[in-house]
LOKOL-467316 format. One line per 5 residues: their letters; for each residue y, x, z of C-alpha. Coordinates in pm, whole numbers, plus 50000, padded with zeros to 5 digits. Layout:
BEGIN
a> Y,X,Z; ...
This chain:
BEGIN
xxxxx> 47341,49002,47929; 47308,49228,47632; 47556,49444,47507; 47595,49620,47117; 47546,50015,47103
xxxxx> 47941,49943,47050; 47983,49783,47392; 47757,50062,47573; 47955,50325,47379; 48288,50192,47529
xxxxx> 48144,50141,47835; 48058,50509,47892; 48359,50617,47739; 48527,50487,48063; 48262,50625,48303
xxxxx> 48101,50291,48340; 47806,50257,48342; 47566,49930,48213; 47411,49843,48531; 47780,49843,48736
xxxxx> 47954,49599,48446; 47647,49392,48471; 47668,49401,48857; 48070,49303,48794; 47961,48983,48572
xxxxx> 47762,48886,48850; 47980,48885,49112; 48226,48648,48810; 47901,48418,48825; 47771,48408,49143
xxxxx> 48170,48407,49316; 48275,48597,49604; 48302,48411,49960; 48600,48370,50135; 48697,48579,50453
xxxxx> 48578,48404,50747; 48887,48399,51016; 48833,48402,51319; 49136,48429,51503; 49472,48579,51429
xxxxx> 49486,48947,51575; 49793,48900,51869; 49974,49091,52097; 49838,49031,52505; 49767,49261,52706
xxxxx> 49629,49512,52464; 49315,49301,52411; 49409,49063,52115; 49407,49287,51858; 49769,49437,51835
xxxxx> 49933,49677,52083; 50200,49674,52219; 50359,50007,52372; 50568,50066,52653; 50911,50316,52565
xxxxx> 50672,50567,52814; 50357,50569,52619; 50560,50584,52288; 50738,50929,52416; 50379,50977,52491
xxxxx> 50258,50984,52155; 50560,51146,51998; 50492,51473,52239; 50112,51469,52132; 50184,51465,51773
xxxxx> 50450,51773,51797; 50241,51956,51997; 49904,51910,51736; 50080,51934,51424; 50138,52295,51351
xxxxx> 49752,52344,51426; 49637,52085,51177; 49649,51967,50827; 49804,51654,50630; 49914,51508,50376
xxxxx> 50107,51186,50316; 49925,50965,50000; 50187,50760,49817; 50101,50464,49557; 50361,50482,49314
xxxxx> 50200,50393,48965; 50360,50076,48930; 50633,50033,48647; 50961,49819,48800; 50894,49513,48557
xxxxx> 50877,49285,48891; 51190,49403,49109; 51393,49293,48781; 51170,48944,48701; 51509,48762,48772
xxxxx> 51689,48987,48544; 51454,48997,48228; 51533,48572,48272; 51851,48534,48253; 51874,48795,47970
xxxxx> 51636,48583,47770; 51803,48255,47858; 52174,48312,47932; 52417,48238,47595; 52796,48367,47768
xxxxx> 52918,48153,47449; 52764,47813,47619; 52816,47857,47954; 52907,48018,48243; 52739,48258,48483
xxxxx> 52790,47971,48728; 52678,47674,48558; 52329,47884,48468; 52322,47982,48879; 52348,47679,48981
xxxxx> 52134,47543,48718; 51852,47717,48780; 51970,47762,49179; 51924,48082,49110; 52026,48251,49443
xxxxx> 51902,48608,49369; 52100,48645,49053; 52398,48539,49242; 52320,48800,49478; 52323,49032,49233
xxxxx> 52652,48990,49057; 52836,48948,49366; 52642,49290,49492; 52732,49435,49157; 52913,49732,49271
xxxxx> 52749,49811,49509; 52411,49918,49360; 52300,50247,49312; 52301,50256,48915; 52624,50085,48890
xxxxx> 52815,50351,48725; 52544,50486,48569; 52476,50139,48380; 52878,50166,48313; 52852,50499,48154
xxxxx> 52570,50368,47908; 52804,50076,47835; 53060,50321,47688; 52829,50442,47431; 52703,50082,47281
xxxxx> 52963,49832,47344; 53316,49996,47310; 53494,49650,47316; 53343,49552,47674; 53668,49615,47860
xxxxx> 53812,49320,47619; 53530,49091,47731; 53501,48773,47888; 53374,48861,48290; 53056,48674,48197
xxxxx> 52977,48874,47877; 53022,49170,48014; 52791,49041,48307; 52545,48990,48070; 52620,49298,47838
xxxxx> 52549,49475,48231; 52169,49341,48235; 52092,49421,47868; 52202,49756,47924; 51998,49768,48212
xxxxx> 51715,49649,48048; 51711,49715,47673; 51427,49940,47578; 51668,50117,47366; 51937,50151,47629
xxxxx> 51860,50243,48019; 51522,50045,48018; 51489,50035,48374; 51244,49716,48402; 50956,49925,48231
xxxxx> 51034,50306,48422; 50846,50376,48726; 50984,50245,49014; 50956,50580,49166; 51230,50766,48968
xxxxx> 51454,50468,48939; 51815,50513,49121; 51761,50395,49491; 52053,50523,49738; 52370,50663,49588
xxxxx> 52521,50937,49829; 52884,51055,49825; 52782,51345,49597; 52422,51263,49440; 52210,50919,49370
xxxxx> 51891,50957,49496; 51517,50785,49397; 51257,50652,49583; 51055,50974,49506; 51356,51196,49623
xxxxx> 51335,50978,49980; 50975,51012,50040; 51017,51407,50033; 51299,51408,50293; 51166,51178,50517
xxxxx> 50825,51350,50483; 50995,51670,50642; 51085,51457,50962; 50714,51383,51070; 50414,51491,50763
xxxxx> 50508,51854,50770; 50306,52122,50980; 50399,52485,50971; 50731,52406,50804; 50491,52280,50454
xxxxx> 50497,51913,50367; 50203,51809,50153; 50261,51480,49930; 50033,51273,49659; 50149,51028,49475
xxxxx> 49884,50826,49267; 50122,50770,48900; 50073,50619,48576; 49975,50942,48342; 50243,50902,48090
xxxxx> 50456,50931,48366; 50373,51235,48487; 50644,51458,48275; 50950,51223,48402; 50762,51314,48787
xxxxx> 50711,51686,48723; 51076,51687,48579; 51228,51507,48892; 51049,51739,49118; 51212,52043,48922
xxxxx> 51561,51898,48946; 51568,51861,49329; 51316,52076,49477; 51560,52366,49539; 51789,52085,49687
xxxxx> 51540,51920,49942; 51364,52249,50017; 51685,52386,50151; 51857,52086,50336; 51506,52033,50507
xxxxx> 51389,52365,50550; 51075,52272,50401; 50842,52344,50121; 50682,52073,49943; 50342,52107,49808
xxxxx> 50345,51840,49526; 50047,51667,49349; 49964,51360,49105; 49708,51157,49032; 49559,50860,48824
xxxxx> 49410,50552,48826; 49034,50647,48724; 48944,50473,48394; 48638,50449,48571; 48762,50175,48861
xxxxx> 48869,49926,48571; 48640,49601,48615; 48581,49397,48311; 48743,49032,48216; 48513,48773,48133
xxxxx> 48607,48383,47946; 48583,48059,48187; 48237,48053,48114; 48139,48415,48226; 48101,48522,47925
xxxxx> 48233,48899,47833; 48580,48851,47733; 48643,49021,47405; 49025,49122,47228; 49123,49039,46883
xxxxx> 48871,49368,46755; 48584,49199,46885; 48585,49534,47178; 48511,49450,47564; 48832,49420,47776
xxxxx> 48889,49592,48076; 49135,49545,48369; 49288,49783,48603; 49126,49642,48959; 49404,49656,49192
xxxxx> 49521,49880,49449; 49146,49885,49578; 49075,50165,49252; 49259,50341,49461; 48983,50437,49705
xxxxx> 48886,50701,49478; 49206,50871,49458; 49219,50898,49852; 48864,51003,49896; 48949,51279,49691
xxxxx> 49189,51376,49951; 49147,51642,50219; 49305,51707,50553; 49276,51649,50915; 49544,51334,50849
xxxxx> 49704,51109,50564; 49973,50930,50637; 49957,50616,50381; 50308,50420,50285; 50440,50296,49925
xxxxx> 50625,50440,49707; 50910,50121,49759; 50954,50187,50149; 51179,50379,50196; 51519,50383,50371
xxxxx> 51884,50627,50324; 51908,50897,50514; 52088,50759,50834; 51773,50564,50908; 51500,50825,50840
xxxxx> 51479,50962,51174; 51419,50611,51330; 51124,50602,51073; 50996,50917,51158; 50965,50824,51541
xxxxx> 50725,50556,51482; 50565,50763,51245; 50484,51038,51548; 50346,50742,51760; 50136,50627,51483
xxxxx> 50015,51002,51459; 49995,51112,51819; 49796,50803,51923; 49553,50850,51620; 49491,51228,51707
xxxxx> 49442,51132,52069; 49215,50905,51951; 49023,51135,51732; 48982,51392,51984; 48794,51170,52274
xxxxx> 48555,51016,51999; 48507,51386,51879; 48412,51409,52223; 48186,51108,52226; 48001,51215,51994
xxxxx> 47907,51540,52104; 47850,51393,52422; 47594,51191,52237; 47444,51481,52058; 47330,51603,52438
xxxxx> 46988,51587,52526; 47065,51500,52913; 47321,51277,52829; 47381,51003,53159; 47347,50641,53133
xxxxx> 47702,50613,53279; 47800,50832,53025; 47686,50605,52766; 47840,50335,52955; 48169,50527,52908
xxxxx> 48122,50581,52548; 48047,50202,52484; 48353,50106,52713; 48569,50308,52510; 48475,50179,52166
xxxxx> 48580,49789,52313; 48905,49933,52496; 49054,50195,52259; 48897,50103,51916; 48880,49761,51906
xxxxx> 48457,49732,51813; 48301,49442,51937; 47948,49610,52144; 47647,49378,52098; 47574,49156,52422
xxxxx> 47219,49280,52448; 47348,49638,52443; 47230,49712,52775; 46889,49594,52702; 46875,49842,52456
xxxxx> 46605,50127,52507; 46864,50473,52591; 46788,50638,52241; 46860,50337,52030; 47139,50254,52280
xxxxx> 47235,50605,52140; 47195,50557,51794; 47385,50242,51782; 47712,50402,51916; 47678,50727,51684
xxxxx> 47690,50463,51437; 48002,50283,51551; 48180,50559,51655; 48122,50802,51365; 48330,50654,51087
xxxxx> 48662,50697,50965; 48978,50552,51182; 49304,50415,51104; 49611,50337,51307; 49873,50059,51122
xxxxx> 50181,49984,51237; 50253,49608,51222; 50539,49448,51168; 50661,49071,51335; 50559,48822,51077
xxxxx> 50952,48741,50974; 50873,48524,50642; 50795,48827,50405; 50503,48771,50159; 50195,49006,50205
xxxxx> 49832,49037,50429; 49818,49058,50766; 49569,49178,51092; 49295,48886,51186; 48955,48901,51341
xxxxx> 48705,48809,51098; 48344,48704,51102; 48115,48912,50870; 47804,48741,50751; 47637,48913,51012
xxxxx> 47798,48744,51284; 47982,49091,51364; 48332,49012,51515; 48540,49343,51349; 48993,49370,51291
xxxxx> 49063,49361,50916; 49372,49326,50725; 49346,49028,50529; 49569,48920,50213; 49613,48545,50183
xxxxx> 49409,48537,49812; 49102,48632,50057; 49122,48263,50264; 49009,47969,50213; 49341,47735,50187
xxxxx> 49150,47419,50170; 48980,47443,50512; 49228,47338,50770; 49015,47573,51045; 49140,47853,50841
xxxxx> 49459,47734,50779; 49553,47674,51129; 49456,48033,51233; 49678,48153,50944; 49957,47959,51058
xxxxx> 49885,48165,51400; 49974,48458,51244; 50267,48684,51457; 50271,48976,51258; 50207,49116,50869
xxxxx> 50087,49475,50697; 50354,49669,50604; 50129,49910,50473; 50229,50194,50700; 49878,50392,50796
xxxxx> 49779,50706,50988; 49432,50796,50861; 49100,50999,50995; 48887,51128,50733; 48652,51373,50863
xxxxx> 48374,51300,51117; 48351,51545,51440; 48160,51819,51263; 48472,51838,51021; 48326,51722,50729
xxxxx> 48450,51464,50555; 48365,51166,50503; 48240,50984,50190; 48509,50722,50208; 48319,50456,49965
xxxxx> 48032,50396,50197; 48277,50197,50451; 48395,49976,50206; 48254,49583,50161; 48199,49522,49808
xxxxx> 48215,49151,49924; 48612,49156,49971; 48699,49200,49612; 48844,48894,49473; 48892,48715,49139
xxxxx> 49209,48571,48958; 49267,48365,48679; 49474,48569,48370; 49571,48549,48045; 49585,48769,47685
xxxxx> 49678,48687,47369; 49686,48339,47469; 49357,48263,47613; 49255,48229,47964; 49074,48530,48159
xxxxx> 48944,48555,48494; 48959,48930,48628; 48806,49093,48901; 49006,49305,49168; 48839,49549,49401
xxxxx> 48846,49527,49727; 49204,49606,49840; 49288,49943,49974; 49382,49882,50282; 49204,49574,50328
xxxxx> 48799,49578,50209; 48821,49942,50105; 48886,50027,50464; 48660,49688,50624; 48387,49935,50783
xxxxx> 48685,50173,50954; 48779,50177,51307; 49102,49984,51305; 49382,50009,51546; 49740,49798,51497
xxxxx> 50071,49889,51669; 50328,49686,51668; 50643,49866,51498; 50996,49753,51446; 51118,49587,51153
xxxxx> 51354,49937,51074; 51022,50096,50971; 50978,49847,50677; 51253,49853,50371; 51036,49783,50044
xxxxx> 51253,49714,49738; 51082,49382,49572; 51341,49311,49418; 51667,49456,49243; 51876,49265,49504
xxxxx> 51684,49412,49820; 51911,49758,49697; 52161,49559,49896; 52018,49532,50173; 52196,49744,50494
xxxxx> 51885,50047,50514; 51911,50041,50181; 52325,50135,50168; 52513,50435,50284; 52758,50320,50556
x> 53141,50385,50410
């Protein structure tokens, strides 16, 4: 493929280079192979993938965690660049399609059995922007009192949505209005502060990242500046705040049906943002002994934080317990008189505690490359997930998978990854007892304290392609490998089973109604 000094120009621009976009058309050409399942990851007896932990071993954990975390550092990473556009898809429809001089609310409901809008108008009052969508009613429409109920129904969603009015379907879904208090309606971003003070502050400081859209980094800096005072003194915390963006650089190119380079109207190259995978780059920028991981959407009203935080201290206790005896390992290893039982030990622990499949000829192994082989297995980063019971709600989940290699390894796998029209596959997906709520304790440095170059334990081979459109003509896109799917495929995995309280993401408008979601009256 040849490109125009134009296209190498652009290319560079975004701190591309040649060689990686012609690597990216390849992968368009050449496809990318399904994930091979092997078997759901269960709960039984601590050996199918999932544990499960007693009330004894959880108060375990909790007192591990708060007695580490004053002597080490962390910080919780947040993905929150995504504008709202998809909690209000309902909305933006009936906007477009609803005429309150045709019909009624009702006849378009039931229509369209549209059960979500329903939801939301008989919800109405009790959603967090209600009087805040009211109060920007005044100003445009001062007949809406004389209104029809419908009309000023649908007057309520235009106001919500107009881009000249509140415009919530295009603002970050960070800073939108989440939980209204008696005295104060409080965001997403607000949330993730205070509940941050429960369990991801040491030495009463509470370090936070959120990965944002750029333009919407004024509106952040802003938000901080209104509440900071606020949260710092009801928590008794200070907050150490930073942003960061999706690099221009992570963007993959589109290509036509035919692999060709897909080009816009100008004639210039289009690019694609690449998923939640780009960012990999934003984390491995990221330094501290810990990073908690959890979206920007998860979070619950006060009442319920501390019941978050608790599984939160499990999740960090039993990774810093963990971290510790492979630190140990691997010094151990580093010994010149180091005892075959020893080894023995070292191997046991890697199939008990970390979930790694050991080679069956292991023990035929000479005692150096015996060695070798678990420095290599044991000196990567490590990640404890909670997991939630698989209750219906969309999203990947933990399996055993089987590399090309024949290596047996826990992933998190997202349903675009399998292969729907085997019925093998299939079945084991219908096996599934549990999903990824996206709720991570993370190891990044290795046991010298360094740390470690994240993008080296990631499998290029996980990204994934999807069929788009722009201005009207198809586009198939690449996506990298997912964050917390192929970006992390070489970590050592652990899953926990956690309890449904830990996971409140707002997907849509309606799920504002939902009881974590509402202050008790």
């Amino acid at each position: 493929m040849k490109f125009t000094e134009e296209d190498i120009q652009q290319i560079e621009q975004k701190g591309l280079t040649v060689k990686k976009v012609q690597k990216q058309i390849e992968l368009f050409k050449t496809g990318l192979p399904p994930i091979n399942l092997k078997a759901a990851a269960t709960i039984d007896d601590d050996i199918n993938g999932i544990k499960k932990l007693s009330d004894e071993k959880k108060q375990h954990f909790i007192n591990h965690y708060d007695t580490k975390r004053d002597a080490i550092s962390m910080i919780k990473f947040v993905p929150a660049s995504g504008a709202a556009t998809r909690m209000f898809k309902t909305l933006f429809g009936f906007a477009d399609d609803y005429n309150p001089d045709e019909e009624t609310i009702n006849s378009f409901i039931n229509k369209n059995k549209d059960l979500d809008l329903s939801l939301f108008f008989v919800g109405l009052e009790k959603l967090p922007f209600y009087e805040l969508v009211l109060k920007e009613i005044e100003k445009h429409y001062p007949e809406y009192a004389a209104m029809t109920i419908d009309k000023q129904r649908y007057i309520f969603v235009k106001t919500m949505l107009d881009q000249d009015k509140l415009n919530y379907g295009f603002y970050p879904k960070g800073l939108l209005p989440f939980h209204k208090y008696k005295s104060h309606i409080a965001t997403a971003f607000e949330e993730h502060l205070f509940e941050s003070s429960f369990y991801a502050s040491s030495n009463g400081e509470a370090k936070l990242h959120f990965t944002i859209s750029e333009k919407y980094q004024d509106i952040f800096d802003d938000e901080f500046k209104r509440i900071e005072d606020i949260v710092e003194r009801k928590t008794k915390t200070r907050f150490d705040i930073s942003f960061s963006f999706q690099k221009e650089s992570t963007d993959t190119i589109a290509v036509t049906p035919k692999d060709e380079p897909f080009r816009g109207e100008d004639g210039r190259l289009v690019f694609r943002p690449s998923g939640h995978g780009a960012l990999l780059e934003n984390l491995n920028d990221l330094d501290a002994d810990i990073i908690f991981i959890k979206n920007i959407d998860n979070v619950v009203v006060f009442n319920y934080e501390q019941d978050v935080a608790t599984y939160k201290k499990v999740l960090g206790g039993m990774l810093l317990e963990l971290q510790e005896q492979s630190f140990n390992h691997l010094r151990s290893l580093d010994e010149a008189n180091i005892t075959d039982e020893k080894i023995l030990e070292i191997a046991e622990f890697l199939v008990q505690r970390l979930n790694v499949k050991v080679s069956h000829e292991f023990e035929k192994y000479s005692k150096k490359y015996q060695i070798e082989y678990l420095q290599e297995k044991l000196n990567r980063p490590i990640r404890v997930c909670g997991m939630v019971k698989n209750e219906g709600e969309p999203g990947g989940g933990p399996f055993w998978i089987k590399e090309e290699s024949g290596n047996i390894s826990l992933q998190i796998v997202e349903s675009a990854q399998i292969d729907k029209k085997s019925k093998s596959q299939k079945e084991i997906l219908k096996n599934a007892t549990h999903f990824n709520p996206v709720d991570l304790v993370c190891s990044v440095r290795n046991y010298k304290g360094e740390k470690f170059n994240l993008k080296k334990y990631s499998d290029p081979k996980t990204s994934f392609i999807t069929m788009k459109t722009k201005v009207g003509k198809d586009l198939k896109a690449l996506e990298l490998p997912g964050l917390w799917n192929g970006s992390m495929a070489n970590w050592n995995s652990i899953f926990v089973e956690v309890p449904l309280i830990t996971f409140n993401p707002v997907k849509t408008v309606t799920d504002l109604l939902k009881t974590t979601h509402q202050i008790k009256r």
